[in-house]
C-alpha positions in Angstrom: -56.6 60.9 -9.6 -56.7 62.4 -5.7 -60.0 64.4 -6.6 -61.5 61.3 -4.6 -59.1 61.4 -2.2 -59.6 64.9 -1.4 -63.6 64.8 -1.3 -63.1 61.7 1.2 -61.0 64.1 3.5 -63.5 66.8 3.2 -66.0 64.6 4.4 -64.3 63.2 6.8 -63.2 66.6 8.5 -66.1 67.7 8.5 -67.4 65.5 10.6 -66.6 66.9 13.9 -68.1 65.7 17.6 -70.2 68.8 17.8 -71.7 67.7 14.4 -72.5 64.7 15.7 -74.0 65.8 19.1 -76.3 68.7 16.6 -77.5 65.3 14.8 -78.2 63.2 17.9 -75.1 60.6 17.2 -73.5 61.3 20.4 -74.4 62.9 24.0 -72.9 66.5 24.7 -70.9 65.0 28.0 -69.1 62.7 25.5 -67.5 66.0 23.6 -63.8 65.4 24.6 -62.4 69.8 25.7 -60.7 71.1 23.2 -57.1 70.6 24.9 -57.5 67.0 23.4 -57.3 68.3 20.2 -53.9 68.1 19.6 -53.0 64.5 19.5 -55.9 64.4 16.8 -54.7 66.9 14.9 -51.3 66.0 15.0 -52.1 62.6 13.6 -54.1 63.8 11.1 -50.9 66.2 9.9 -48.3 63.0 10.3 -50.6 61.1 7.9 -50.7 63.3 5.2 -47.5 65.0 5.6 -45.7 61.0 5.7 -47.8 60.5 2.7 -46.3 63.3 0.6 -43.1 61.9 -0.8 -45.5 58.4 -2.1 -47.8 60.3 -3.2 -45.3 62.9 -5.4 -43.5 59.5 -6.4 -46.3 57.4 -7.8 -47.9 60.4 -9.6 -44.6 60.8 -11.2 -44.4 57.3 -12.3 -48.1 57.3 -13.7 -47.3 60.4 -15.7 -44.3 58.9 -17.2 -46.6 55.8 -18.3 -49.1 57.9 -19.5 -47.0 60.4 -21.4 -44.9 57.5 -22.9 -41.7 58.0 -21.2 -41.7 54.7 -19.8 -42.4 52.1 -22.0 -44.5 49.2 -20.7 -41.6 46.9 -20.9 -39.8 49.4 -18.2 -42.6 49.5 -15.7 -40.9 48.5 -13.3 -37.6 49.8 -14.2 -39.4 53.2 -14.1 -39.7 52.8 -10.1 -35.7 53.5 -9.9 
Protein backbone atom coordinates (compact mmCIF):
# COMPACT_ATOMS: atom_id res chain seq x y z
CA UNK A 1 0.00 0.00 0.00
CA UNK A 2 2.95 2.92 0.38
CA UNK A 3 4.26 1.91 -3.21
CA UNK A 4 2.32 5.20 -4.00
CA UNK A 5 3.49 6.88 -1.25
CA UNK A 6 6.96 6.27 -1.94
CA UNK A 7 6.85 7.15 -5.84
CA UNK A 8 5.09 10.60 -4.58
CA UNK A 9 8.20 11.26 -2.43
CA UNK A 10 10.51 10.38 -5.17
CA UNK A 11 8.96 12.89 -7.21
CA UNK A 12 8.75 15.26 -4.93
CA UNK A 13 12.53 15.15 -3.89
CA UNK A 14 13.49 15.33 -6.88
CA UNK A 15 12.33 18.27 -7.58
CA UNK A 16 15.03 20.56 -6.37
CA UNK A 17 15.44 24.64 -7.10
CA UNK A 18 18.32 23.91 -9.37
CA UNK A 19 15.87 21.63 -11.33
CA UNK A 20 13.69 24.21 -11.59
CA UNK A 21 16.05 27.03 -12.66
CA UNK A 22 17.58 24.15 -15.58
CA UNK A 23 13.73 24.18 -16.75
CA UNK A 24 13.10 27.88 -16.70
CA UNK A 25 10.50 27.75 -13.53
CA UNK A 26 12.47 29.99 -11.41
CA UNK A 27 15.45 32.69 -11.86
CA UNK A 28 19.00 31.59 -10.63
CA UNK A 29 19.00 34.72 -7.98
CA UNK A 30 16.00 33.10 -6.40
CA UNK A 31 18.23 29.75 -5.44
CA UNK A 32 18.13 30.09 -1.62
CA UNK A 33 22.64 29.02 -0.44
CA UNK A 34 22.77 25.99 0.63
CA UNK A 35 23.08 26.92 4.50
CA UNK A 36 19.25 27.16 4.24
CA UNK A 37 19.05 23.78 3.70
CA UNK A 38 18.69 22.67 6.94
CA UNK A 39 15.42 23.80 8.21
CA UNK A 40 14.17 22.01 4.87
CA UNK A 41 15.63 19.06 5.48
CA UNK A 42 14.95 18.82 8.95
CA UNK A 43 11.18 19.11 8.22
CA UNK A 44 11.22 16.76 5.74
CA UNK A 45 12.95 14.09 8.41
CA UNK A 46 10.33 15.27 11.32
CA UNK A 47 7.52 14.39 8.84
CA UNK A 48 8.45 11.05 8.10
CA UNK A 49 10.18 10.15 11.07
CA UNK A 50 6.61 11.41 13.23
CA UNK A 51 4.84 9.38 10.79
CA UNK A 52 6.55 6.09 11.59
CA UNK A 53 4.74 4.71 14.65
CA UNK A 54 0.95 5.48 12.37
CA UNK A 55 2.27 4.18 9.75
CA UNK A 56 3.77 0.69 11.54
CA UNK A 57 0.30 0.84 13.47
CA UNK A 58 -2.29 1.02 10.69
CA UNK A 59 -0.38 -1.49 8.50
CA UNK A 60 -0.58 -3.77 11.41
CA UNK A 61 -4.18 -3.35 11.78
CA UNK A 62 -4.84 -3.93 7.88
CA UNK A 63 -2.88 -7.15 8.09
CA UNK A 64 -4.85 -8.44 10.85
CA UNK A 65 -8.13 -7.70 8.71
CA UNK A 66 -6.74 -9.17 5.84
CA UNK A 67 -5.21 -12.30 7.40
CA UNK A 68 -8.45 -12.81 9.42
CA UNK A 69 -7.25 -12.13 12.84
CA UNK A 70 -9.63 -9.53 13.38
CA UNK A 71 -12.95 -10.34 12.55
CA UNK A 72 -15.07 -7.55 11.07
CA UNK A 73 -17.24 -7.40 14.05
CA UNK A 74 -13.73 -6.36 16.10
CA UNK A 75 -12.68 -3.68 13.73
CA UNK A 76 -12.61 -1.43 15.95
CA UNK A 77 -11.73 -3.41 18.86
CA UNK A 78 -8.62 -4.30 16.79
CA UNK A 79 -7.32 -0.55 17.23
CA UNK A 80 -6.48 -1.46 21.13
Amino acid sequence: DGFHEAIGDFIALSITPDYLVQIGLLDKGQVPSADKDIGLLLRQAMDKVAFLPFGLLVDKWRWGVFSGQIPANGYQAGWD
